[in-house]
Phi, psi and omega in degrees: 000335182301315183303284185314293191287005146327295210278328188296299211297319197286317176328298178298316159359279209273347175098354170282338180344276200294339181253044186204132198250138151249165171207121178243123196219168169230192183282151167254077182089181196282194202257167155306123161092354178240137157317104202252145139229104170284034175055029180075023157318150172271124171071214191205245220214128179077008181233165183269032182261174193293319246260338226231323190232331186302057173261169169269123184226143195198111170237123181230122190213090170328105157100346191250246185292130211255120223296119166117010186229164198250153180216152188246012175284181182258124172194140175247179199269342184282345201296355169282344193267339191282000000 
């Protein structure tokens, strides 16, 4: 988390802040066959149980997303590209 609010801050700096989507995510959940702790999620990477999609998604998009709000859908990383 440090790193993002590094990169918000270098954004204002330089004056880009408002013209700019951050998006911060993480990996989804460990690999198969490797010892993993998913923080007692069920399964891992490639299953629909939480261990596998349960991640931290944090998006900041000025004029969009409006600060402080939440959404409880299921969402991944191909849904930027469609």
């Amino acid at each position: 988390m440090r790193s993002f609010f590094f990169l918000v801050g270098f954004l204002a700096a330089e004056g880009l802040r408002d013209d700019t989507i951050v998006i911060f995510m993480t990996d989804n959940g460990g690999t198969a066959g490797v010892k993993t702790h998913n923080a007692g999620l069920r399964l891992g990477k490639t299953t629909y149980y939480e261990g596998g999609h349960r991640v931290p998604f944090i998006a900041r998009w000025p004029g969009v997303t409006p600060a402080g709000s939440k959404c409880g859908e299921l969402v991944g990383h191909l849904d930027f590209y469609a």
